[in-house]
TIDORO-422475 format. One line per 5 residues: their letters; for each residue x, y negated, z of N, C-alpha, C. Coordinates in steps of 0.05 Angstrom, whole numbers, plus 5000, padded with zeros to 4 digits. Layout:
N
A = X,Y,Z,X,Y,Z,X,Y,Z; ...
REM end
This chain:
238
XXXXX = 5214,4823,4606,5211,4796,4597,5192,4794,4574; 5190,4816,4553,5173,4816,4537,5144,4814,4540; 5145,4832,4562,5114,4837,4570,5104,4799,4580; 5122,4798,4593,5115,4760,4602,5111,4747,4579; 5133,4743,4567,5117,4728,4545,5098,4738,4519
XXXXX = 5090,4760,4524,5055,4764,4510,5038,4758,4526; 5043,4766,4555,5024,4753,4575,5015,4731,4568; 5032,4719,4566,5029,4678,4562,5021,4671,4538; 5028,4698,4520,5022,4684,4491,4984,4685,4498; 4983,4715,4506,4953,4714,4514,4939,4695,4521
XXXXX = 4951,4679,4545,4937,4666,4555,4927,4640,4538; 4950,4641,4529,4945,4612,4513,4926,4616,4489; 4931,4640,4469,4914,4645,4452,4890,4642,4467; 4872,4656,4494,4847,4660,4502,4836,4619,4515; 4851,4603,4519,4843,4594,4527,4843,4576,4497
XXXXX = 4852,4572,4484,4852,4566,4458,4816,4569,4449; 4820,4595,4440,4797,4602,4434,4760,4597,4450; 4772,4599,4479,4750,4587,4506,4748,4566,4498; 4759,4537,4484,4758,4506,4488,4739,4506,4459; 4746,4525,4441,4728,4520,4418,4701,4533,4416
XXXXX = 4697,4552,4437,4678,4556,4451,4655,4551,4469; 4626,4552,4454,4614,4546,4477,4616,4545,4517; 4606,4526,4521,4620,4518,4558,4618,4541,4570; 4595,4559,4573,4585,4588,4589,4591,4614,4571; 4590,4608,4551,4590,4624,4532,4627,4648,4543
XXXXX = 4645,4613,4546,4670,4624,4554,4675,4640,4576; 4661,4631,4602,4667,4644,4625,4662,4664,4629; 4652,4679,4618,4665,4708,4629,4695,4717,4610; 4696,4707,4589,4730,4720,4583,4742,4706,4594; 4746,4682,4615,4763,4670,4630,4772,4682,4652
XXXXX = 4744,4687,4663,4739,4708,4685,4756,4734,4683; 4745,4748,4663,4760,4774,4660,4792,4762,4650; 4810,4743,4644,4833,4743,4636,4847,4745,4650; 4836,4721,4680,4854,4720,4706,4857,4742,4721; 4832,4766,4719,4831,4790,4740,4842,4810,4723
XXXXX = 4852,4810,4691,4868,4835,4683,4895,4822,4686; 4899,4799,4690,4928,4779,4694,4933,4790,4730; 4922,4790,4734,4926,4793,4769,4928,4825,4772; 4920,4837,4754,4930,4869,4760,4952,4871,4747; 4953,4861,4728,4983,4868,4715,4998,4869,4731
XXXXX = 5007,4837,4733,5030,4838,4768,5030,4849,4794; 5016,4870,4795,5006,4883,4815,5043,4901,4825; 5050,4914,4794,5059,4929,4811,5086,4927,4785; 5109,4938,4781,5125,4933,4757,5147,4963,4748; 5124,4986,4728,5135,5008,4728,5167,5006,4718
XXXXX = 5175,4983,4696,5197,4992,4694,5217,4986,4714; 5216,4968,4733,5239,4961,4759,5229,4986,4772; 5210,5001,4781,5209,5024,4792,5230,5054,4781; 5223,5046,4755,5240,5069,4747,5266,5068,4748; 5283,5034,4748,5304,5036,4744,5316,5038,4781
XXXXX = 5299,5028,4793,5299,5028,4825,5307,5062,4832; 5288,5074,4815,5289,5102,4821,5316,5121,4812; 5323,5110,4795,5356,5119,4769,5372,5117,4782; 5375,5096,4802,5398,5089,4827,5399,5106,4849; 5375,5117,4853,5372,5135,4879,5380,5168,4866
XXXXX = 5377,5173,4841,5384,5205,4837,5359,5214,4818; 5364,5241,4813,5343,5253,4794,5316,5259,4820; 5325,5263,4842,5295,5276,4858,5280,5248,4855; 5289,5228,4863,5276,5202,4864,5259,5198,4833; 5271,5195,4816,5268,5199,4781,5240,5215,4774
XXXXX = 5242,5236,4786,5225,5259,4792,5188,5252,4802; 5209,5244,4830,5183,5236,4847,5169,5209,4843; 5183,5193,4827,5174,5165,4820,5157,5177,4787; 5162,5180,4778,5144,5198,4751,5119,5204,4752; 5117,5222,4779,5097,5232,4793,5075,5214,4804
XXXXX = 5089,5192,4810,5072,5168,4823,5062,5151,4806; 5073,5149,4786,5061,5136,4759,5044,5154,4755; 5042,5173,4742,5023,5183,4732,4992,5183,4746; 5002,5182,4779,4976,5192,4801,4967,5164,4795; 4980,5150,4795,4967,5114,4795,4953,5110,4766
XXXXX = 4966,5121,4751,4951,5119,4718,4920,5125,4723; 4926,5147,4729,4904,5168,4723,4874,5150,4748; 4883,5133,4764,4859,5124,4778,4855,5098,4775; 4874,5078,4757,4879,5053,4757,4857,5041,4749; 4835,5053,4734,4811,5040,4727,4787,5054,4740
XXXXX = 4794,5071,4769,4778,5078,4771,4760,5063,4802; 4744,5070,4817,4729,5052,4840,4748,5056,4864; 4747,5040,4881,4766,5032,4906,4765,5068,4929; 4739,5074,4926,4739,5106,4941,4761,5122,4927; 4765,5125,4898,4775,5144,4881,4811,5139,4893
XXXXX = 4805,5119,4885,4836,5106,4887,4851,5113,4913; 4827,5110,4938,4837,5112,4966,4845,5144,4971; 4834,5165,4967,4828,5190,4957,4852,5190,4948; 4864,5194,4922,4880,5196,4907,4909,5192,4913; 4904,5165,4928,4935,5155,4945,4933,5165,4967
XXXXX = 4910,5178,4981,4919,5186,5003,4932,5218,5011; 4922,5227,4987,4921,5262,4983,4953,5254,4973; 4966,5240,4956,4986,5244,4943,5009,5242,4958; 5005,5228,4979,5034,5221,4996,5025,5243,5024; 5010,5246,5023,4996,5272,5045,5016,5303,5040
XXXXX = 5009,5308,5007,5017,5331,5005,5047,5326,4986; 5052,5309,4983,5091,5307,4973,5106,5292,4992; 5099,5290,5013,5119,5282,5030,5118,5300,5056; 5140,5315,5066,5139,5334,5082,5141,5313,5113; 5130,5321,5133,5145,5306,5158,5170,5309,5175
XXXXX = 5177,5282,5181,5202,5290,5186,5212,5263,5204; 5227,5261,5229,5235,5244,5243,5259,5231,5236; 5247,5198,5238,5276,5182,5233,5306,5192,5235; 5314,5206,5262,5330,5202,5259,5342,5237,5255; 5326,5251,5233,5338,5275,5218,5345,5265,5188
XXXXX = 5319,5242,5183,5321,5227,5160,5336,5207,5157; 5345,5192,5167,5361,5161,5159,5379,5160,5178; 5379,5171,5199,5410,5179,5223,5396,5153,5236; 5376,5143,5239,5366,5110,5258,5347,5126,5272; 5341,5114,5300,5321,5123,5314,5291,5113,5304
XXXXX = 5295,5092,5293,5269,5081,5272,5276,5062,5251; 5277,5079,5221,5273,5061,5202,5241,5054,5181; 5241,5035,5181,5208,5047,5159,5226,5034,5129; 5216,5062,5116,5215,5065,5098,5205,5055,5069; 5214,5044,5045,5199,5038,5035,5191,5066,5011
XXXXX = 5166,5061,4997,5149,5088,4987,5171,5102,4963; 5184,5091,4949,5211,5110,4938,5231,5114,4955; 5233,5101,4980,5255,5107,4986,5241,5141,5013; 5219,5134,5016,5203,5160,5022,5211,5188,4999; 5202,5178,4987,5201,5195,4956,5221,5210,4954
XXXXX = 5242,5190,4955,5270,5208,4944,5275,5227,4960; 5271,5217,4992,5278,5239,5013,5265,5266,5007; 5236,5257,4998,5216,5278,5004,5200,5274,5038; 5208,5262,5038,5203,5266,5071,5190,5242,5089; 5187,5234,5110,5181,5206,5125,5164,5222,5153
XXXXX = 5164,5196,5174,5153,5200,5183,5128,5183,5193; 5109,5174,5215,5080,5167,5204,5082,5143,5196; 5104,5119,5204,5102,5087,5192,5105,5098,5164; 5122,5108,5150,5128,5111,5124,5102,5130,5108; 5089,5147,5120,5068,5154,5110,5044,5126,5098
XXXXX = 5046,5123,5119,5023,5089,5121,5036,5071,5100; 5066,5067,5101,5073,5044,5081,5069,5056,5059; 5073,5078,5048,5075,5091,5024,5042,5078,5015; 5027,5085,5024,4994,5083,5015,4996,5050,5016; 5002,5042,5040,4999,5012,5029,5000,4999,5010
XXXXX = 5025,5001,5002,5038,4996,4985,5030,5005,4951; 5022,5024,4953,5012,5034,4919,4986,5023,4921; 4962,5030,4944,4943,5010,4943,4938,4988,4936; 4960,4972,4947,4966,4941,4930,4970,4943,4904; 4983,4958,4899,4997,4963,4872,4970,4971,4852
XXXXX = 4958,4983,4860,4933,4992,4842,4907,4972,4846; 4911,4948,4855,4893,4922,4856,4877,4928,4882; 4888,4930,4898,4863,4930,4924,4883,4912,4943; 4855,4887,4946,4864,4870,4967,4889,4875,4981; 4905,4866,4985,4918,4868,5028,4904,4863,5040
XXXXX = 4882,4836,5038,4871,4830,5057,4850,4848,5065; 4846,4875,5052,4826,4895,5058,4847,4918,5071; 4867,4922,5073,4886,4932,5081,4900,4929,5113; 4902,4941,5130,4925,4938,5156,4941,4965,5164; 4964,4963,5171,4980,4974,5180,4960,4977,5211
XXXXX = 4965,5003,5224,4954,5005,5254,4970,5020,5276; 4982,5002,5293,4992,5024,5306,4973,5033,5338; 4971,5060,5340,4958,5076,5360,4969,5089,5367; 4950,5096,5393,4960,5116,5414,4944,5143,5403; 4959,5164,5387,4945,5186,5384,4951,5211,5409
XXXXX = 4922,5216,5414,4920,5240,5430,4931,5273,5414; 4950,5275,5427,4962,5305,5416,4969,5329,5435; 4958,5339,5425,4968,5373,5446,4999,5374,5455; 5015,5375,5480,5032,5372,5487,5045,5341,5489; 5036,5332,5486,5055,5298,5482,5051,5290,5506
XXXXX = 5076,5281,5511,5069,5264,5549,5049,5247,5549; 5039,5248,5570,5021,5234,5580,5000,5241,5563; 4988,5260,5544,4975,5265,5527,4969,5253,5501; 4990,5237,5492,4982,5220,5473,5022,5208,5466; 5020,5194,5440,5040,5184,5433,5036,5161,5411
XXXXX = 5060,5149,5402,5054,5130,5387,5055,5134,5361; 5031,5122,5350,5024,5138,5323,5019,5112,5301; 5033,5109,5272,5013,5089,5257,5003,5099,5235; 4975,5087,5223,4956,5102,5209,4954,5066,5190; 4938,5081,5163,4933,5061,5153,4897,5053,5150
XXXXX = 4897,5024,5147,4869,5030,5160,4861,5007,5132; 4832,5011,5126,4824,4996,5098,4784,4988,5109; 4795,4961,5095,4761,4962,5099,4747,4943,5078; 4722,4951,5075,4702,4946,5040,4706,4921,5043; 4697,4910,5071,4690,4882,5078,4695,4870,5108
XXXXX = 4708,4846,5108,4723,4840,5126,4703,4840,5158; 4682,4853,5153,4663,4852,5181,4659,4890,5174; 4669,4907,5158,4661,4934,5152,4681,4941,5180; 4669,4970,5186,4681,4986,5204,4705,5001,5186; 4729,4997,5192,4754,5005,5180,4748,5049,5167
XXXXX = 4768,5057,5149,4764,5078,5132,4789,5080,5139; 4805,5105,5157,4836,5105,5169,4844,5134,5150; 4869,5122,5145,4881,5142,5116,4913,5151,5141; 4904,5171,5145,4931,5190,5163,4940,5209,5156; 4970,5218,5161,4981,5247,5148,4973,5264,5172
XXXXX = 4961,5258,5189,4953,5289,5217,4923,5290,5217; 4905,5280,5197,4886,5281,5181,4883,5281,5164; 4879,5299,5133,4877,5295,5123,4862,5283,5106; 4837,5279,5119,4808,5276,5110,4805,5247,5118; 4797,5225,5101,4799,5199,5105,4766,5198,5122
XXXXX = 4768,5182,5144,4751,5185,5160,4746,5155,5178; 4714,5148,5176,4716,5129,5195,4729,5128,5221; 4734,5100,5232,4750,5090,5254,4744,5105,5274; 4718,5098,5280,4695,5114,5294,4696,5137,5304; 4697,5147,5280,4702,5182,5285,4726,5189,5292
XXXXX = 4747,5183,5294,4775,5187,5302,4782,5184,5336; 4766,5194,5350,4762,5187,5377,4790,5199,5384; 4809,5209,5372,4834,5221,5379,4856,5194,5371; 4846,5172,5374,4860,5148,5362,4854,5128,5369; 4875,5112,5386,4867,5089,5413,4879,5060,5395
XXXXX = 4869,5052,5383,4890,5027,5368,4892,5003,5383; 4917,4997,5379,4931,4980,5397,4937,4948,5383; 4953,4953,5359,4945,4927,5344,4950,4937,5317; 4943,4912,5294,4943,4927,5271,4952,4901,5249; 4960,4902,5222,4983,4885,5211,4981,4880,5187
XXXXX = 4980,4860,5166,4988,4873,5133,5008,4842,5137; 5010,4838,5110,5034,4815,5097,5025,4778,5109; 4990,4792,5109,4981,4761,5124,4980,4757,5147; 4972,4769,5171,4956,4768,5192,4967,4791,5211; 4974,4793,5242,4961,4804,5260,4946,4796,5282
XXXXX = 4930,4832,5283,4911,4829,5295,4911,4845,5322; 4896,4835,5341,4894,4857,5361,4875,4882,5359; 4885,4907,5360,4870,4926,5354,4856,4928,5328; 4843,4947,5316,4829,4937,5287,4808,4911,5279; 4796,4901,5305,4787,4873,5295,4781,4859,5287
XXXXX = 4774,4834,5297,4776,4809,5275,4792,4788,5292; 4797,4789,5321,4817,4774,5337,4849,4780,5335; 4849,4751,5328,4879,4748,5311,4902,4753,5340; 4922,4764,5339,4951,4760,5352,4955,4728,5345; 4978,4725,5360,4988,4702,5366,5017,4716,5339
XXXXX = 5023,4686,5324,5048,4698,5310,5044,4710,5287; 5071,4709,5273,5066,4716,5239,5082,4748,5244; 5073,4759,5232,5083,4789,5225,5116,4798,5211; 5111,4774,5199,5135,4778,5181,5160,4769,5203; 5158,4758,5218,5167,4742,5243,5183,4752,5270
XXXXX = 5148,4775,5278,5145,4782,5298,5160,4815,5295; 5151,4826,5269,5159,4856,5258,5179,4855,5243; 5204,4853,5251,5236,4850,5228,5235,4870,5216; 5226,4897,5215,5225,4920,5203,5203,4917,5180; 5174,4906,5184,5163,4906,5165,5167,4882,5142
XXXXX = 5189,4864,5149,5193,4848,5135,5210,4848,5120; 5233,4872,5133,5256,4877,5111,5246,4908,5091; 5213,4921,5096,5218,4939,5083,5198,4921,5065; 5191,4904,5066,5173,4887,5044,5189,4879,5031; 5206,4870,5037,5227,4866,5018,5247,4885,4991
XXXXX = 5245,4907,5006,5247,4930,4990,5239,4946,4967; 5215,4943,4987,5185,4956,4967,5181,4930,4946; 5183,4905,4946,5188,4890,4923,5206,4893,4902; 5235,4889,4919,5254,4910,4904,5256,4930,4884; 5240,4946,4893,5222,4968,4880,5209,4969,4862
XXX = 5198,4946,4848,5174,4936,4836,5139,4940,4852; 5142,4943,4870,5121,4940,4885,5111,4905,4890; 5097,4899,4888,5091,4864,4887,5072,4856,4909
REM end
């Protein structure tokens, strides 16, 4: 609550000072007030930590860990950041099937509740990145959940169902797919081992990676991604 009301005191002090200010002279500290105001609420370390206090010391642990990886890139360019979240939930979360992990044949996970396990399997990989992505100021709307048919050695029919997270510079860019059976963040393109079927964030689905919309709201249509959004808020995730 403190932090809110210096927020506000801010605001008010800066716009105070903008009105006695020349007209142009102001806009760029207006500019810059709303976009360090819009990162702030991005993400909320202390409901994280206490989110994390409830789950046990491994959670405590692994939530620490995630602060720090987010510190350490929070000012840095949208590549670094992608990089950084993608390597981090890559190499601290082991794989592992729903139902060794949560006793459900499919739960998705939200990214501490990944954490604590240690573990997830590929929806929870994907939400984990989503999710801190947001958290570290990158669009949703540059953001989708994807689910595909990945081609794998032994899998019936040669392939299974797989979801990856997929990011793009600009809403006509060829998507940048962040996967735990890749480590290496790699155009869409290049992933010829990956048939996408449709793909998702908090606003919009789509058919395939795209720009043709599904019929229907997500939050609606996906009861799973709507109650782990709810979570991951929970969480302090925003």
């Amino acid at each position: 609550m403190a932090a809110v009301v210096d927020l506000e005191g801010r605001v008010r002090r800066s716009a105070l000072a903008a009105a006695r200010a020349p007209r142009f002279a102001a806009l760029p500290l207006l500019l810059a007030l709303v976009f360090s105001t819009l990162s702030v609420r991005a993400w909320d370390p202390g409901r994280l930590r206490l989110a994390a206090e409830r789950r046990g010391p491994e959670a405590v642990a692994a939530a620490a860990a995630l602060e720090e990886a987010m510190h350490a890139v929070e000012d840095a360019g949208e590549p670094e950041r992608l990089r950084a979240v993608n390597d981090f939930f890559n190499t601290r979360l082991a794989y592992r099937e729903d139902i060794d992990n949560w006793g459900q044949v499919d739960y998705w996970a939200s990214p501490l509740e990944s954490l604590a396990k240690g573990a997830g399997d590929c929806e929870d990989y994907a939400i984990a990145k989503y999710f801190t992505l947001a958290a570290l100021g990158i669009p949703q709307a540059r953001l989708r959940m994807v689910y595909v048919r990945a081609n794998i050695a032994g899998a019936p029919n040669g392939a299974t169902p797989h979801m990856v997270l997929a990011y793009y510079a600009r809403p006509d860019a060829e998507p940048l797919v962040l996967d735990n059976l890749d480590p290496a963040i790699r155009a869409a393109g290049a992933r010829t081992d990956l048939t996408p079927v449709f793909s998702f964030n908090a606003e919009g689905l789509w058919q395939g990676i795209g720009s043709i919309r599904a019929q229907g709201d997500p939050l609606v249509r996906l009861t799973r991604w709507r109650e782990v959004l709810e979570r991951a808020r929970e969480d302090g995730f925003e």
